[in-house]
C-alpha positions in Angstrom: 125.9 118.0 94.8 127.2 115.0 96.4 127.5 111.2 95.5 124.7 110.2 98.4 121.6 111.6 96.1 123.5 109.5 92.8 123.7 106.6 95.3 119.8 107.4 96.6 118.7 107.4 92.9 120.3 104.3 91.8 118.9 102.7 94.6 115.3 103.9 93.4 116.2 103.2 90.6 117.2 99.0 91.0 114.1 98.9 93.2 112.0 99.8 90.3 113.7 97.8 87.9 113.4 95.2 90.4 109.9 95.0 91.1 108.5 96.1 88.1 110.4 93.8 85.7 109.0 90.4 86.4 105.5 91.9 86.9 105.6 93.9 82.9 107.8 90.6 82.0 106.4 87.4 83.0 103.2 86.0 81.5 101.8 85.4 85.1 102.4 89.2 86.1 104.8 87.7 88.7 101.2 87.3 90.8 102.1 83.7 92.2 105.1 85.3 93.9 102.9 87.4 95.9 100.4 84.9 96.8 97.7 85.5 94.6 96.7 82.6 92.6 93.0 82.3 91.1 92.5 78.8 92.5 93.1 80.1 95.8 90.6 82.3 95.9 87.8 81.1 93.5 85.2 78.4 94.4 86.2 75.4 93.1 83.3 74.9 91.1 83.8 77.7 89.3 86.7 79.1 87.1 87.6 82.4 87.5 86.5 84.3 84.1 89.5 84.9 81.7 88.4 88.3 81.7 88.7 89.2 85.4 92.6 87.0 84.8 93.3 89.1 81.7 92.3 92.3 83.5 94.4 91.6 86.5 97.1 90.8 84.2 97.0 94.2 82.1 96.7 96.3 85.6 100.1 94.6 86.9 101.3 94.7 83.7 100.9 98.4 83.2 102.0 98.8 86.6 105.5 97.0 85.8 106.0 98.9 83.1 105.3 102.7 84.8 107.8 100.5 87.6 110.5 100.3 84.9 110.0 103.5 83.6 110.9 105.7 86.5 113.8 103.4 87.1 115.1 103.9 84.4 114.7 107.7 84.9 115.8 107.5 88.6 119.5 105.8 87.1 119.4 107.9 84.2 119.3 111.1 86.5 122.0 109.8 88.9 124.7 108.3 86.4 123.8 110.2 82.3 126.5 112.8 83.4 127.2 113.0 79.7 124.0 114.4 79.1 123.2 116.4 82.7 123.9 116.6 85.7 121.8 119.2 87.3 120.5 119.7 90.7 116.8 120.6 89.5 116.9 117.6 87.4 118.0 115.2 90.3 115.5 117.2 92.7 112.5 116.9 90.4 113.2 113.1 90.0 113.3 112.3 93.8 109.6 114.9 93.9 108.1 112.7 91.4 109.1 109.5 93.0 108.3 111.0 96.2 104.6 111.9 94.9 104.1 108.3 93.4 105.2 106.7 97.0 102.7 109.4 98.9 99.9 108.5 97.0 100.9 104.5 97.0 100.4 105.0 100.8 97.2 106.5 100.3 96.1 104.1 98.2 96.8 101.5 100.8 94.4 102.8 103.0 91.9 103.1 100.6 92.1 100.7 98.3 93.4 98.2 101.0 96.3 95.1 99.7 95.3 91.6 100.4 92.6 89.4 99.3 90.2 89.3 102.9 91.1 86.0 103.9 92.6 85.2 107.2 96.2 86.4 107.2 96.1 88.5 104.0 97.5 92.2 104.6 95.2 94.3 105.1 98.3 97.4 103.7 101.7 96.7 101.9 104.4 96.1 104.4 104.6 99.7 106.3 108.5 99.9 106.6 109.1 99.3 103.1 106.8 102.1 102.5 108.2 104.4 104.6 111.5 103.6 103.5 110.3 104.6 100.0 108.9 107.7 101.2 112.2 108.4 102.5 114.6 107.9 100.4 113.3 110.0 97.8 112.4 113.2 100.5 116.4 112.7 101.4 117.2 112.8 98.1 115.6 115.8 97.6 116.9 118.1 100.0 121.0 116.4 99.7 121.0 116.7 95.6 
């Protein structure tokens, strides 16, 4: 078991951390960032209902937070030597990221990204999902 699938893992691993932190931490669910703003899409004569904003806010939320979780699993597998350092352990992380990536792309396709105006995504950006589905089938088969 080499140092690439440690190096694969903590990768995974600051990705989640990294995209799943400010949407669990900040109040906004780190929405402005990604374009989404309610006055951008609601009529101006009417405000958006706080309980569509407090709805959209939870889902991120609990999306940051399941984000964060498997990071912290995917660097916990790659560097808790003390505890274990098995290759079924590291294997089994890189299946379960690889099974939350495969059905992330499905989800694109079916529950489309963007918000239907001109020059919204119609998907999340293809190569960074790819790249996701890869890293964790590489993992896989090098831990």
């Amino acid at each position: 078991m080499g140092p690439q699938v440690d190096l694969l893992l903590s990768l995974m691993g600051i990705i989640c951390v990294a995209i799943g932190g400010p949407h669990f931490a900040l109040a906004d669910g780190n929405m402005p960032a990604m374009g989404f703003t309610p006055d951008r899409f609601m009529p101006k004569k009417v405000a958006m209902p706080p309980q569509v904003s407090l709805l959209i806010n939870h889902m991120v939320g609990i999306y940051g937070a399941a984000a964060l979780g498997y990071g912290a699993l995917c660097l916990l597998a790659a560097h808790a030597r003390v505890f274990i350092n098995s290759k079924p352990l590291k294997q089994a992380v890189c299946l379960g990221f690889l099974v939350w990536m495969l059905l992330g792309l499905a989800a694109q396709f079916t529950k489309p990204a963007g918000t239907g105006e001109d020059g919204s995504p119609a998907t999340g950006p293809l190569p960074v999902l790819l790249a996701f589905i890869a890293m964790p089938t590489v993992g896989y088969f090098i831990a």
